[in-house]
C-alpha positions in Angstrom: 0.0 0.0 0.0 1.3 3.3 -0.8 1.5 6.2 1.6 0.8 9.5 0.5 1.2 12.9 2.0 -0.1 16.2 1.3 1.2 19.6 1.7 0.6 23.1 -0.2 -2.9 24.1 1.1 -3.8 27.6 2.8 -5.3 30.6 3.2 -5.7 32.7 -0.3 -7.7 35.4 -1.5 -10.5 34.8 -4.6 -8.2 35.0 -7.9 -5.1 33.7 -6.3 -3.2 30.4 -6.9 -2.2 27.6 -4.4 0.0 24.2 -5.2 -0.3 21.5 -3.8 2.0 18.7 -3.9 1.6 14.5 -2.9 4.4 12.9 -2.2 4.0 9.0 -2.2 6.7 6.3 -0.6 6.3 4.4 -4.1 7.7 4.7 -7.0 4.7 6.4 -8.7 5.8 5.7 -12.1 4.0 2.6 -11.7 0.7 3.4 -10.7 -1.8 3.8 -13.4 -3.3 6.4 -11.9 -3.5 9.2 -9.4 -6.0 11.6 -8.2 -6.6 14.8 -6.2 -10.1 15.2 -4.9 -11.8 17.6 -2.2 -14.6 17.6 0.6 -16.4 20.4 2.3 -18.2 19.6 5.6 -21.8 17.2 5.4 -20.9 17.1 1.5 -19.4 13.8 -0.2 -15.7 13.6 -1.1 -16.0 15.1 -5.4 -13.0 14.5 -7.8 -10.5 17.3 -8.8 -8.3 15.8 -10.9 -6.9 12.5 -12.4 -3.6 11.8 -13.9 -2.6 8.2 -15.7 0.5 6.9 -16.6 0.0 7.2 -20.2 0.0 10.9 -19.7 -3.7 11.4 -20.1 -5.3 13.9 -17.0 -9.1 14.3 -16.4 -10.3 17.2 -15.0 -14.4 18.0 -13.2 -16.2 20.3 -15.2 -15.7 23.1 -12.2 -12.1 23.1 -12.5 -11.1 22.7 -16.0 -9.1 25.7 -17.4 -8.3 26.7 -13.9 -6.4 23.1 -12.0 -3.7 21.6 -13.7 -2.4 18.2 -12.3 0.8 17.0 -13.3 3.6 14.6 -12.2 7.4 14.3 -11.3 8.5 10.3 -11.3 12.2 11.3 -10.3 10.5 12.6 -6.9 7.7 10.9 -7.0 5.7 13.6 -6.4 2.4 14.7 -8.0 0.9 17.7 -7.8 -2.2 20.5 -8.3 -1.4 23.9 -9.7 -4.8 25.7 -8.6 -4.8 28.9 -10.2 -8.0 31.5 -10.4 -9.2 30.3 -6.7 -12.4 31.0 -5.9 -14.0 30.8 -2.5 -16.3 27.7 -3.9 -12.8 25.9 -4.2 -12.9 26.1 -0.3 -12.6 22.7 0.7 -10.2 19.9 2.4 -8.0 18.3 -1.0 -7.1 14.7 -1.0 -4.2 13.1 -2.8 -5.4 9.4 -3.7 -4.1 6.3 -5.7 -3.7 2.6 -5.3 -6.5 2.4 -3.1 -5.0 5.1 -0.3 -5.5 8.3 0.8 -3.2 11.1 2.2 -4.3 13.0 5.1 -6.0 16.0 3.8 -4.4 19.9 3.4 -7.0 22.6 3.7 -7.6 25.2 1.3 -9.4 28.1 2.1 -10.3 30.8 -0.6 -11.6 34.4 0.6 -13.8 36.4 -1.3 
């Protein structure tokens, strides 16, 4: 099982940007795919972003345009380049693959 750990999150102000990065104890090169997704309190944990090995990314409708995911095998490290935050992006983010989850980062966008 992989373990994964998040970092980047904050406070920032509507129009600003945020990364957050996933480091995982694998070698990530080798997992098909990995995901960032976020929750908001008495609301069900909603996908962000996917990446897959082949180089292919998925994106919700919400944050297309504005998220980019991307990865770095040599540190295995992936990571969410949120840019054009809005206070609706408010939310706890997830890093996820392989069947784990990292322990949350919280982002918080003022309006």
């Amino acid at each position: 099982q992989v373990k994964l750990v998040e970092s980047g999150g904050g406070l920032v102000q509507a129009g600003g940007s945020l990364r957050l990065s996933c480091s995982a104890s694998g070698i990530i090169s080798t997992l098909y795919v990995m995901g960032w997704y976020r929750q908001t309190p008495g609301n069900q944990r909603e996908l962000v972003a996917h990446s897959f090995s082949d180089g292919n990314t998925r994106y919700a409708d919400s944050v297309k345009g504005r998220f980019t995911i991307s990865r770095d095998n040599a540190k295995n490290t992936v990571y969410l380049q949120m840019n054009s935050l809005k206070p609706e992006d408010t939310a706890v983010y997830y890093c996820w693959s392989a069947a784990s989850w990292g322990q949350g980062t919280q982002v918080t966008v003022s309006s």
